[in-house]
N, C-alpha and C positions, 0 to 999 in steps of 0.2 A: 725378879731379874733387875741389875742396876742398868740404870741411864746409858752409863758407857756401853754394857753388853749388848742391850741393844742397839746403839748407833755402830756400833762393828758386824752386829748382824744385818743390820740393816747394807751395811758396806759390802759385806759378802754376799749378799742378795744382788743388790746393785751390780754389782761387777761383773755375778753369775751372769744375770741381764742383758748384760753389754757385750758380753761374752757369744752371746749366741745371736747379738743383735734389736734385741729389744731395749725400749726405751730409750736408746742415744736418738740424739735431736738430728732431728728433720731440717736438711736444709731448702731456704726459703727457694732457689733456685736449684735444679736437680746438678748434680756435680757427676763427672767420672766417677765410676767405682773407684780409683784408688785414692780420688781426692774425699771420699765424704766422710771418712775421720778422722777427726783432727787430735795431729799425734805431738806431742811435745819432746824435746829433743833433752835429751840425759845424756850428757859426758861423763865417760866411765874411763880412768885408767885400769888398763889392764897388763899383765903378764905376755909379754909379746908369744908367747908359746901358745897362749889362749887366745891372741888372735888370731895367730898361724892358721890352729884349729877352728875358728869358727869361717877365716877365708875360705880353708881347704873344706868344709862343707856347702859353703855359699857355690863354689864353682862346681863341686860335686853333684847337686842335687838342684832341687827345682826350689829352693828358699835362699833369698836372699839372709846377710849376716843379723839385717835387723830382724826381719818376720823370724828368725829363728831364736832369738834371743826374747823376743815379745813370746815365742810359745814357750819357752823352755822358763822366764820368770813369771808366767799368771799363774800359774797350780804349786808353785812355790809362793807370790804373794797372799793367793787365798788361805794358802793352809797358816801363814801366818799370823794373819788378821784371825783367823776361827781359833787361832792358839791365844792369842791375847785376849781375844774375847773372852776366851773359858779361864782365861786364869783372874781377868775382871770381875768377873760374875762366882769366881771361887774366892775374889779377896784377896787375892793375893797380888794384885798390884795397886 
């Protein structure tokens, strides 16, 4: 297996990880639950109809627009990184 495939697998382990909790750092001081991960802020232009939609979910339901967009991009990230992986390790990038 190449260098690259592994550090992508490695990625997708990782992220499984963090995913469920494990592994992400310990703060030195215990924090509020919604402060102990630290999130980094992404501006995204969107299609105002796709914001419409993810508002009218946010008020509909018990998920805010971001936690809904963090769960709706991690299993779209992971399958991408496990995609590039396999096409690394077939040679073909």
């Amino acid at each position: 297996m190449r260098a690259s495939s592994l550090i992508a697998l490695r990625a997708i382990r990782q992220l499984s990880k963090y995913r469920r909790g494990e592994d992400r750092p310990k703060p030195a001081v215990a924090l509020p639950a919604s402060r102990r991960e630290q999130l980094r802020p992404l501006t995204l232009r969107i299609p105002e109809n796709l914001h419409n939609a993810l508002l009218y979910i946010a008020e509909n339901s018990s998920k805010s627009m971001n936690q809904f967009a963090i769960d709706a991009l991690t299993p779209a990230v992971e399958a991408q990184i496990a995609k590039i992986a396999k096409r690394k390790e077939l040679g073909l990038d």
